[in-house]
N, CA, C and O of each residue as an XYZ file, in Angstrom:
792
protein
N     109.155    104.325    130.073
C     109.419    103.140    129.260
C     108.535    101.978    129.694
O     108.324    101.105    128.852
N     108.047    101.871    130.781
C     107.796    100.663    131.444
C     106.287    100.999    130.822
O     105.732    100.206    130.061
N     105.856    101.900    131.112
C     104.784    102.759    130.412
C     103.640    102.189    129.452
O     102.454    101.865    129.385
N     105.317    102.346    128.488
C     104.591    101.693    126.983
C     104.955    100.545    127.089
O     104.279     99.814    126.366
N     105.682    100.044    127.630
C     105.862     98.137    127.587
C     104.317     97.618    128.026
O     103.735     96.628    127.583
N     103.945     98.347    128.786
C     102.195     97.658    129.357
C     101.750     98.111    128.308
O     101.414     97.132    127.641
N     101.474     99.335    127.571
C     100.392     99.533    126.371
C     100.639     98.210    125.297
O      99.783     97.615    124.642
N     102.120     97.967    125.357
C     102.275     97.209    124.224
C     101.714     95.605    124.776
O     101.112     94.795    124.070
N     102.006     95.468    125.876
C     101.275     93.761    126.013
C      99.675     93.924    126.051
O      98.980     92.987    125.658
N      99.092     95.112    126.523
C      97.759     95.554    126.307
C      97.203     94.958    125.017
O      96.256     94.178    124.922
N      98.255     95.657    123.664
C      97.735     95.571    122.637
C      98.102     94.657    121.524
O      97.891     94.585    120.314
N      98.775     93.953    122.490
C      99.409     92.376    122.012
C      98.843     91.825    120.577
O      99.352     91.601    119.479
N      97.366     91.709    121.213
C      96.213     90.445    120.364
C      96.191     91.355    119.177
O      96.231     90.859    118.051
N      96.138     92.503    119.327
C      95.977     93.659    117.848
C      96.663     93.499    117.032
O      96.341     93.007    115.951
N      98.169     94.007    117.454
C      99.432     94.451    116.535
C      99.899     93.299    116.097
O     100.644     93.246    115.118
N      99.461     92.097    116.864
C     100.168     90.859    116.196
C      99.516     89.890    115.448
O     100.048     88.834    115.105
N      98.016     90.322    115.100
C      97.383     89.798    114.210
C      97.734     90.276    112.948
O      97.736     89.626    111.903
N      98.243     92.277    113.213
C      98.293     92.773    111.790
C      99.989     92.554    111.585
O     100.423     92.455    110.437
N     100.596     92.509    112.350
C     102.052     91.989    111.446
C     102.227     90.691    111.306
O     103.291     90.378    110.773
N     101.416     89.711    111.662
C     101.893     88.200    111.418
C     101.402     88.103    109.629
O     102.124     87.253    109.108
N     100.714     88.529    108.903
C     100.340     88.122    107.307
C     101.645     88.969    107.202
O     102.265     88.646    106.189
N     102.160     89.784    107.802
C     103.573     90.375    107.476
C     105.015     89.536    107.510
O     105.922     89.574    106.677
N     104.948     88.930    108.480
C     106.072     87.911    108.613
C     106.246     86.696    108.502
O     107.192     86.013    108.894
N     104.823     86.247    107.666
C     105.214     85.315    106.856
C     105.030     85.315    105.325
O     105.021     84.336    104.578
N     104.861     86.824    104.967
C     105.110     87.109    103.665
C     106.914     87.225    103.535
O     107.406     86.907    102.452
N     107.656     87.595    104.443
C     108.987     87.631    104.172
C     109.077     86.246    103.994
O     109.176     85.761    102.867
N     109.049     85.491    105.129
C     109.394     84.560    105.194
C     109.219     83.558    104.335
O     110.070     82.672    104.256
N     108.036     83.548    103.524
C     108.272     83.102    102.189
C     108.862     83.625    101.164
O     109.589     82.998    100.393
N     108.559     84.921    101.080
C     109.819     85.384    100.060
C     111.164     85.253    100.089
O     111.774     85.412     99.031
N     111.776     84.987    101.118
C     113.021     84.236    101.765
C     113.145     82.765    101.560
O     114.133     82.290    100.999
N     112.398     82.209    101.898
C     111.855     80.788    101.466
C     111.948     80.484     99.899
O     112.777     79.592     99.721
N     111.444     80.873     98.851
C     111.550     80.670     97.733
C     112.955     81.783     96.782
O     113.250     81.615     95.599
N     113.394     82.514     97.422
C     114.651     82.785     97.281
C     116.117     81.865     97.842
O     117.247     82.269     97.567
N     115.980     81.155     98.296
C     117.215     80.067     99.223
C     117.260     79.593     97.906
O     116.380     79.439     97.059
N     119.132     79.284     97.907
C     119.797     78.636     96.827
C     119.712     77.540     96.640
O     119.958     77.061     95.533
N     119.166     76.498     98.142
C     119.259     75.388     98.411
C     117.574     74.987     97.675
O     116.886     75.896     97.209
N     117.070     73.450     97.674
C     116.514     72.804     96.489
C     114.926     72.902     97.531
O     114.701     72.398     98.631
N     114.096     73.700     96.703
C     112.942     74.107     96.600
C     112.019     73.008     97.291
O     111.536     72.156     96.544
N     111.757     72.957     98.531
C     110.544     71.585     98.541
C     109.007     72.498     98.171
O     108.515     73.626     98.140
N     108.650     70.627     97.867
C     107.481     70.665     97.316
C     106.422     71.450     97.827
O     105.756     72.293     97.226
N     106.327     71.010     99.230
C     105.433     71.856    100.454
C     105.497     73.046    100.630
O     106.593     73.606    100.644
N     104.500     73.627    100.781
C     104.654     75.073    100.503
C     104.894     75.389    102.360
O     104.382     74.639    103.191
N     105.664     76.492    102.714
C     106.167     77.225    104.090
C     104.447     77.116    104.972
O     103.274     77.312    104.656
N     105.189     76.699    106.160
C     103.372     76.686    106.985
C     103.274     78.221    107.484
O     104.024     79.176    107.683
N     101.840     77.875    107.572
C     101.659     79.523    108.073
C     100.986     79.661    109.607
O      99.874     80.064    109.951
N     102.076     79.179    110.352
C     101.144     79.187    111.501
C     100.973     80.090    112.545
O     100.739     79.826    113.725
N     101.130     81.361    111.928
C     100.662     82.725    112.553
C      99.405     82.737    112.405
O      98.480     82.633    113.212
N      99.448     82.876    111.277
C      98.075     83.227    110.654
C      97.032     81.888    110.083
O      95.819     82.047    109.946
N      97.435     81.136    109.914
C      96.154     79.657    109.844
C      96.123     79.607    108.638
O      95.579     78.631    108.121
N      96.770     80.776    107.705
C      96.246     81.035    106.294
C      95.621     79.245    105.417
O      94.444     79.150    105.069
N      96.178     78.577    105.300
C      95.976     77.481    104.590
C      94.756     76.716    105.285
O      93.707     76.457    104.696
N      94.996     76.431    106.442
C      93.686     76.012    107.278
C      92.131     76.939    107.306
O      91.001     76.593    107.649
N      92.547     77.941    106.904
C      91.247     79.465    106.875
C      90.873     79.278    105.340
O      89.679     79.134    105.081
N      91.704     79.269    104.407
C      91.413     79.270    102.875
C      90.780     77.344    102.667
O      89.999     76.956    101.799
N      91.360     76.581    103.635
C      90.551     75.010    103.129
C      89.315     75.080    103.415
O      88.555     74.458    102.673
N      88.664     75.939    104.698
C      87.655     76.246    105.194
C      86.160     77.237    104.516
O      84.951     77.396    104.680
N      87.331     77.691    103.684
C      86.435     78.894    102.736
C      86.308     80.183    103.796
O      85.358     80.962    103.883
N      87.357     80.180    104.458
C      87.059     81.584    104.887
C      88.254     82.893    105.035
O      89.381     82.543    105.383
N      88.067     84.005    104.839
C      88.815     85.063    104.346
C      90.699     84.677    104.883
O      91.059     84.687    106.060
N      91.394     84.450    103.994
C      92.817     84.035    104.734
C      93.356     84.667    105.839
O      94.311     84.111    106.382
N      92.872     85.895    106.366
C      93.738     86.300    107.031
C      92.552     86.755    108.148
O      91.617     87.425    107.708
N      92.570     86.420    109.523
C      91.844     87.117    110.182
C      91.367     88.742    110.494
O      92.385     89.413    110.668
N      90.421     89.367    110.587
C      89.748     90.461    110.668
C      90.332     91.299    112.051
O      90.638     90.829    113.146
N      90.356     92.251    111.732
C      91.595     93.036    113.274
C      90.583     94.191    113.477
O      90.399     95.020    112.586
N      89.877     94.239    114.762
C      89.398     95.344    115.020
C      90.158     95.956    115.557
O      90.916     95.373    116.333
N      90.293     97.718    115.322
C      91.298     98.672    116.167
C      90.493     98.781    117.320
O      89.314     98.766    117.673
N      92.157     98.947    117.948
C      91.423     98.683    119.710
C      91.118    100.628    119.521
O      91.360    101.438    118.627
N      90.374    100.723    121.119
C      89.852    101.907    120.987
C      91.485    102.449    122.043
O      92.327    101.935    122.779
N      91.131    103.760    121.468
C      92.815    104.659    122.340
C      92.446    105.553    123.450
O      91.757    106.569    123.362
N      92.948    105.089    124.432
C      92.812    106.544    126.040
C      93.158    107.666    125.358
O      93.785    107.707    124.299
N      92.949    108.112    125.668
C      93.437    109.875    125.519
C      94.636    109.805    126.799
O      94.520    109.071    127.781
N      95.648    110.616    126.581
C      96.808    110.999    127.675
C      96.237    112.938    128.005
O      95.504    113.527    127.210
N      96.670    113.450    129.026
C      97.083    114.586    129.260
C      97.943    115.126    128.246
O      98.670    114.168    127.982
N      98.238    115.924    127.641
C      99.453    116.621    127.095
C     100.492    117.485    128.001
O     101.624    117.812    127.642
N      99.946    117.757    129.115
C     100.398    118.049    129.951
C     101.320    117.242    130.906
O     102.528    117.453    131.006
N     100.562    116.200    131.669
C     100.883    115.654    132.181
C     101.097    113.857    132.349
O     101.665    113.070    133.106
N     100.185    113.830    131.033
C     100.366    112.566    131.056
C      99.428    111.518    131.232
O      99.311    110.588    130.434
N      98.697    111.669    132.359
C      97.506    111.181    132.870
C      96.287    110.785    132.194
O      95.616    111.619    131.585
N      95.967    109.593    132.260
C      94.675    109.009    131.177
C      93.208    109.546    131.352
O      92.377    109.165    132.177
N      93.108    110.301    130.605
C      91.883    111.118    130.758
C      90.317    110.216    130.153
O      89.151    110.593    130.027
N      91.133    108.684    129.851
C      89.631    107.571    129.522
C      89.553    108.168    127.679
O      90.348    108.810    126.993
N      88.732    107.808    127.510
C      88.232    108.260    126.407
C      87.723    109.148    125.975
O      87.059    108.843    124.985
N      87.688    110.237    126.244
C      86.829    111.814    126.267
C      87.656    112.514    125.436
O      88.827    112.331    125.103
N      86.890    113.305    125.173
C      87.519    113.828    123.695
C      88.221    115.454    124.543
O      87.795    116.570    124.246
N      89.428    115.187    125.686
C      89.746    116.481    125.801
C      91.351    116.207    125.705
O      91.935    115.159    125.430
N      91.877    117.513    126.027
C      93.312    117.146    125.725
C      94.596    117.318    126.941
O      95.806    117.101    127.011
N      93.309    117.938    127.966
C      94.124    118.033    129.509
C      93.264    117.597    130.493
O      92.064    117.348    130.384
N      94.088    117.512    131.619
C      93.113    116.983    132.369
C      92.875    118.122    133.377
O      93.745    118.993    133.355
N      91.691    118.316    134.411
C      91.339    119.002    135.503
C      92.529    119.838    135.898
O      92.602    121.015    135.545
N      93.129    119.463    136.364
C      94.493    120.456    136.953
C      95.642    121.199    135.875
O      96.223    122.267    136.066
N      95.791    120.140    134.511
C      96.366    121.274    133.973
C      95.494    121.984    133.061
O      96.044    123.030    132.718
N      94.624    121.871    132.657
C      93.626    122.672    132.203
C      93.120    124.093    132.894
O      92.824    125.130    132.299
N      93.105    123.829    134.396
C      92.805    125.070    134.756
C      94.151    126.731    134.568
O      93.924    127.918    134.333
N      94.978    126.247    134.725
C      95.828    127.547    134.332
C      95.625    127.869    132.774
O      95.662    129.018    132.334
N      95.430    126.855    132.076
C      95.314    127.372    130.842
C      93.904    127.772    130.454
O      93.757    128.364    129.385
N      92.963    127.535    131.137
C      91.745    128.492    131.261
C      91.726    129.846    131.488
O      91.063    130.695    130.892
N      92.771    130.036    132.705
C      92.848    131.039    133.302
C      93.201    131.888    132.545
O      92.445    132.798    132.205
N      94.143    131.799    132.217
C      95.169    132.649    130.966
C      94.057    133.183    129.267
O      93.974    134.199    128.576
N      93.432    131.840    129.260
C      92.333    132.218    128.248
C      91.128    132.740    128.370
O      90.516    133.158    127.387
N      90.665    132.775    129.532
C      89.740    134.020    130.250
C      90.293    135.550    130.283
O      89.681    136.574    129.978
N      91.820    135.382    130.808
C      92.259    136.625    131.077
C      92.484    137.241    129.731
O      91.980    138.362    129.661
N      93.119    136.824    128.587
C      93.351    137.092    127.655
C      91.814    137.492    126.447
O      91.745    138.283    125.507
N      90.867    136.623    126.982
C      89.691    137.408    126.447
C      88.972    138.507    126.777
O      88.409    139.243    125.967
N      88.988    138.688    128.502
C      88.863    139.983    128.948
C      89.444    141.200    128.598
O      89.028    142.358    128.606
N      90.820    140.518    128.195
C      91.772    142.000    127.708
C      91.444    142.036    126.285
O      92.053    142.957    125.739
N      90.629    141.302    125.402
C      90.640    141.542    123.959
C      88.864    142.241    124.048
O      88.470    142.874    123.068
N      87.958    142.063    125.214
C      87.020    142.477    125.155
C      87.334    144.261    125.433
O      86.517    145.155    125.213
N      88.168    144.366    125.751
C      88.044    145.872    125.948
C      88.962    146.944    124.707
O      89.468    148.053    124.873
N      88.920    146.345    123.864
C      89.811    147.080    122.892
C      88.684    147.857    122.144
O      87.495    147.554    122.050
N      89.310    148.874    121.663
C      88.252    150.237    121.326
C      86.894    149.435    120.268
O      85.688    149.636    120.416
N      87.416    148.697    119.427
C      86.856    147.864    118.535
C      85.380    147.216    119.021
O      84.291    147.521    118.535
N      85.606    146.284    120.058
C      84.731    145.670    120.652
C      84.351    146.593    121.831
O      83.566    145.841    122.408
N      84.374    147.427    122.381
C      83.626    148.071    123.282
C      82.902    148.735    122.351
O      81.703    148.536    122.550
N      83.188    149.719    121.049
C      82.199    150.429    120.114
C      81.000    148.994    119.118
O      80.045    149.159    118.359
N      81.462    148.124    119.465
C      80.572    147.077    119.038
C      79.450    146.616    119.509
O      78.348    146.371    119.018
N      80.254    146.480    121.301
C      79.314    146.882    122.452
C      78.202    147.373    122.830
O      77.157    146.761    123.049
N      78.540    149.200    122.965
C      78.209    150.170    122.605
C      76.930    150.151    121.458
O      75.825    150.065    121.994
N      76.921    150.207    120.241
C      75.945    149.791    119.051
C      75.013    148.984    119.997
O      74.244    149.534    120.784
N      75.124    147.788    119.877
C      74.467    146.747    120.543
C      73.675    147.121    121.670
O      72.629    146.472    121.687
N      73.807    148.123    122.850
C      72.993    148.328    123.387
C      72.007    149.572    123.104
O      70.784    149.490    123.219
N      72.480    150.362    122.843
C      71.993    151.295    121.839
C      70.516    151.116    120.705
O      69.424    151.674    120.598
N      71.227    150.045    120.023
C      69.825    148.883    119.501
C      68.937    148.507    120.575
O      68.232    149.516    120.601
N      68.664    148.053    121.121
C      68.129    147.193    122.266
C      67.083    148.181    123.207
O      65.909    147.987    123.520
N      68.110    149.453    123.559
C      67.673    151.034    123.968
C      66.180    151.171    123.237
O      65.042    150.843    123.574
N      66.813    151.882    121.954
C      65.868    151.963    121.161
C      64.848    151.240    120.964
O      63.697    151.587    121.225
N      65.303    149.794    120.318
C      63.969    149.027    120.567
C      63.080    148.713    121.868
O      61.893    148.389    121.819
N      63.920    148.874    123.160
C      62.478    148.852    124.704
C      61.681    150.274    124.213
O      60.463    150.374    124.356
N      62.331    151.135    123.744
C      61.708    152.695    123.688
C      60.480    152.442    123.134
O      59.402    152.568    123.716
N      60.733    151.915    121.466
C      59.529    151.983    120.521
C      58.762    150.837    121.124
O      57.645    150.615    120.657
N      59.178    150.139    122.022
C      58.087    149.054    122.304
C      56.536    149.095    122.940
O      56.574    148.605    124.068
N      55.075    149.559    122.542
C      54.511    149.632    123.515
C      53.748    148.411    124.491
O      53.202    147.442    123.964
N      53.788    148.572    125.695
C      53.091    147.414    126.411
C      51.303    147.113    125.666
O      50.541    146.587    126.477
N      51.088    147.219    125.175
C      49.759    146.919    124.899
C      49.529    146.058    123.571
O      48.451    145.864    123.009
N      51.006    145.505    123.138
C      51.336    145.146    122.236
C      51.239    143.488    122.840
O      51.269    142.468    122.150
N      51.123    143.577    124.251
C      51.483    141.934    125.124
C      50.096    141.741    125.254
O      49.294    142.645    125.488
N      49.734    140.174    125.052
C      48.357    140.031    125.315
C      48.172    140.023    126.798
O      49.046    140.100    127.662
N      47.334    139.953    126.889
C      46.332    140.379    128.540
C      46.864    138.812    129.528
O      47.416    138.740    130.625
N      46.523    137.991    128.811
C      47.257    136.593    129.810
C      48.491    136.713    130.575
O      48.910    136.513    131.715
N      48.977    137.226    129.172
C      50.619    136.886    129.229
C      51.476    137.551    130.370
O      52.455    138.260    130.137
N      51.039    137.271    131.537
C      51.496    138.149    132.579
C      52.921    137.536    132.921
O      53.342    136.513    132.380
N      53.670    138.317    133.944
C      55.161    137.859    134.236
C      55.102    136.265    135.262
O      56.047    135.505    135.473
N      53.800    136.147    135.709
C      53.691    134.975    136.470
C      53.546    134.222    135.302
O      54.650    133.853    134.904
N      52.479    133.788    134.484
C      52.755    133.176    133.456
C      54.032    132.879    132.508
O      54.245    131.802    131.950
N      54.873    134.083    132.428
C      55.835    133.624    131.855
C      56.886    132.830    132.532
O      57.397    131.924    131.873
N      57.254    133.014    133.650
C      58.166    132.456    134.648
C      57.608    131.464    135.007
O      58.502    130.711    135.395
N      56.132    130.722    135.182
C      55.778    129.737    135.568
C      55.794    128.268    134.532
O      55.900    127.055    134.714
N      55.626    129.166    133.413
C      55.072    128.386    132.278
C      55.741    128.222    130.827
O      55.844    127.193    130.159
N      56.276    129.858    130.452
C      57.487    129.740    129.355
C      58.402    129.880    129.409
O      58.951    129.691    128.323
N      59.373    130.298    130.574
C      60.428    130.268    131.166
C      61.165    128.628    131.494
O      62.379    128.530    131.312
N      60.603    127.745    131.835
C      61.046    126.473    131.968
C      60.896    125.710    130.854
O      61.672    124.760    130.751
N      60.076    125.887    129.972
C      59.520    125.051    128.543
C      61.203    125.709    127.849
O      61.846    124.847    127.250
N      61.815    127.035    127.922
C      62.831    127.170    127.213
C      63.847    125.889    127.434
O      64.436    125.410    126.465
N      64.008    125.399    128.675
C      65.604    124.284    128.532
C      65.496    123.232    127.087
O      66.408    122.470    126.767
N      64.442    123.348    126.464
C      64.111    122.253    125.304
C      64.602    122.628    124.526
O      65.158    121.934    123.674
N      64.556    124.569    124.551
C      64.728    124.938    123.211
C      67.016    125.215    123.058
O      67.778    125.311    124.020
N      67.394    125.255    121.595
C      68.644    125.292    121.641
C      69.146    126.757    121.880
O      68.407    127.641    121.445
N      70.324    127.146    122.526
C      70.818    128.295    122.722
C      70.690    129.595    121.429
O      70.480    130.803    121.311
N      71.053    128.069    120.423
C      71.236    129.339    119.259
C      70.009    130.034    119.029
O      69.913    131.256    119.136
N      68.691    128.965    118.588
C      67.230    129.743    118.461
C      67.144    130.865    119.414
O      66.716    131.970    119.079
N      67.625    130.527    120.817
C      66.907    131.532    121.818
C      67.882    133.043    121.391
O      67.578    134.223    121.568
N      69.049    132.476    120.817
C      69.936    134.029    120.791
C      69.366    135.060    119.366
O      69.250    136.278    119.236
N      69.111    133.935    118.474
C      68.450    134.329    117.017
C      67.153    135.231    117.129
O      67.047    136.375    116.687
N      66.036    134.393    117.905
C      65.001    134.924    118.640
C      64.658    136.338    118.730
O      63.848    137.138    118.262
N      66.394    136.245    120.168
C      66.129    137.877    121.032
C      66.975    138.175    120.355
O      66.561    139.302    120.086
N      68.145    138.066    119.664
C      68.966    138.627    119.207
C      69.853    139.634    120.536
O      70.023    140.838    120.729
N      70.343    138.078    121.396
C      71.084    138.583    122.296
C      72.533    137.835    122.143
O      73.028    137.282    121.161
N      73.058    138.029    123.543
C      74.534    137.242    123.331
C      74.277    135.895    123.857
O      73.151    135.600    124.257
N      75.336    134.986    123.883
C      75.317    133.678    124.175
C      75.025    133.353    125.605
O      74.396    132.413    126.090
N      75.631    134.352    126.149
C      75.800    134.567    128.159
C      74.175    134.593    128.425
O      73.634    133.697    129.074
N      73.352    135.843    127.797
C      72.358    136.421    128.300
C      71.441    134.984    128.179
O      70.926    134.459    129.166
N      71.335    134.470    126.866
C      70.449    133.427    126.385
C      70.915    132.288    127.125
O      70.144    131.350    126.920
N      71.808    131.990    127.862
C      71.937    130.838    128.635
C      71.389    131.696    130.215
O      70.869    130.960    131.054
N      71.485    132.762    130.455
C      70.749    132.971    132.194
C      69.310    132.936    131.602
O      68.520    132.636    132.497
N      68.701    133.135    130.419
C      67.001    133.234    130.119
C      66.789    131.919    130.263
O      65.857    131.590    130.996
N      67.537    130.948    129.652
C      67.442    129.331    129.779
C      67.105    128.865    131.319
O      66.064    128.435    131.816
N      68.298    129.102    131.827
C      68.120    128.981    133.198
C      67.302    129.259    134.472
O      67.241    128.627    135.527
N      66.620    130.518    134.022
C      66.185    131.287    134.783
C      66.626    132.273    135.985
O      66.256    132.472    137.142
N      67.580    132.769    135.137
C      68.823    133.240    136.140
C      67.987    135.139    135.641
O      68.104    136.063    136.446
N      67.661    135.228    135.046
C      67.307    136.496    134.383
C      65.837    136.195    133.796
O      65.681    135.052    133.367
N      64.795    137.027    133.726
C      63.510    137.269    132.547
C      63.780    138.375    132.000
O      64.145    139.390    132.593
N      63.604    138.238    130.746
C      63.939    139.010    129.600
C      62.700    139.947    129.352
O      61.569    139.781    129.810
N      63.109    140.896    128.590
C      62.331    142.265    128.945
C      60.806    141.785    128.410
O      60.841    140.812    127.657
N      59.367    142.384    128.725
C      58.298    141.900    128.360
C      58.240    141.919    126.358
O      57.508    141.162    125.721
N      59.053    142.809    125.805
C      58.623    143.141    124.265
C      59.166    141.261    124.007
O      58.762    140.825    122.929
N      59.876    140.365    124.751
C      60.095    139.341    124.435
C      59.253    138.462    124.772
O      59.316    137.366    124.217
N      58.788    138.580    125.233
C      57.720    136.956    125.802
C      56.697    136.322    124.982
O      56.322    135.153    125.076
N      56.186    137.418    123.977
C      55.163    136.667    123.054
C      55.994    136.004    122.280
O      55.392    135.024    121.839
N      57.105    136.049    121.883
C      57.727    135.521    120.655
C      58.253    134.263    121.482
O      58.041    133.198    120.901
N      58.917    134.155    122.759
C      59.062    132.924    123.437
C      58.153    131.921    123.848
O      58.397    130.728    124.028
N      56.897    132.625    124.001
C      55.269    131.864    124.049
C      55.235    131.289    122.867
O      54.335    130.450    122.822
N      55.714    131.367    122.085
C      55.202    130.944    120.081
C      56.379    129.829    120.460
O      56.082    128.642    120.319
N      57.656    130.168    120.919
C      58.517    129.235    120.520
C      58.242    127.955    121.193
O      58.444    126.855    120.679
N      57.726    128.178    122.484
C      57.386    126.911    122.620
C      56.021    126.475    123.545
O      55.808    125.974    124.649
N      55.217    126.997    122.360
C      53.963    126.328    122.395
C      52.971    126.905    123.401
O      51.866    126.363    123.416
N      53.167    127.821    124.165
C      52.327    128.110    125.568
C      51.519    129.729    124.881
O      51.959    130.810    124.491
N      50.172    129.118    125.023
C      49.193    130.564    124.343
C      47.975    130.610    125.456
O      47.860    129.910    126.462
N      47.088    131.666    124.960
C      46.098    132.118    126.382
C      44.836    131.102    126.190
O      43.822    131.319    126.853
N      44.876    130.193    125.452
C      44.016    129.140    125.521
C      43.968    127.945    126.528
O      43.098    127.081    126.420
């Protein structure tokens, strides 16, 4: 409770700019409803300035920017700032956990292992039909690791997966340089970004 009593004096200057054209719209409608004898003067408005803002020529009611909102934990509560997540560090990790584990167990269902399966099979085949003489003479593995291997962090995950027509995992260790990808790939990564035997 005490909680939101601070959010609410926080957001004081906000909420009470946008309900004051509110409470003195009752209040005149209350005002010109009384049985008793109508004065001349019209109800002041001194929430809002309205009469002093309109003698001025300017918009009657002041302009309310929305304040910006913390994010809370859903978990726990805790102000995670402004970031667009919905837990924070500690309770997030069990529910990682659980969603790792639960994808491991959906990776092995007959479905996706024969999907698997295909997939390397392709890949098989294509190192098979590949011949080396198909790579130009420059294009050696020092060259590629020196020179088109690091020019990749520019390029986006998806191109590099489209490219090789690999998975998301593999194309982020080629990014990295955690892995070099088989030679039938390197001329087409030389094209992608820019590095030739000139």
């Amino acid at each position: 409770m005490s909680h939101l009593c601070v959010k609410l004096c926080e957001t004081a200057p906000t909420w009470g700019k946008l309900v004051a054209p509110w409470a003195e719209y009752v209040a005149g409608a209350l005002w010109n409803d009384t049985s008793r004898r109508r004065s001349a003067r019209s109800l002041p408005t001194p929430l809002t300035q309205r009469y002093r803002r309109e003698a001025k020529g300017r918009p009657p009611f002041p302009t309310v920017e929305a304040p910006k909102i913390d994010r809370l934990c859903s978990g726990c509560g805790e102000n995670l700032g402004r970031r667009d997540r919905r837990l924070c560090a500690e309770c997030s990790f069990p529910v990682t956990r659980k969603n790792f584990d639960e994808g491991r167990k959906a990776a092995q269902l007959p479905e996706f292992l024969a999907k698997r399966s295909a997939t390397q099979r392709l890949q098989k085949q294509a190192i098979r039909g590949w011949d080396p003489s198909d790579l130009p003479s420059w294009l050696t593995r020092e060259v590629f690791v020196k020179h088109v291997q690091p020019a990749l962090v520019r390029v986006a995950k998806s191109t590099l997966r489209s490219v090789l027509r690999v998975s998301e995992p593999y194309a982020s260790d080629i990014q990295s340089g955690k892995r070099v990808p088989h030679p039938r790939h390197w001329q087409a990564l030389a094209e992608l970004v820019g590095v030739s035997g000139r």
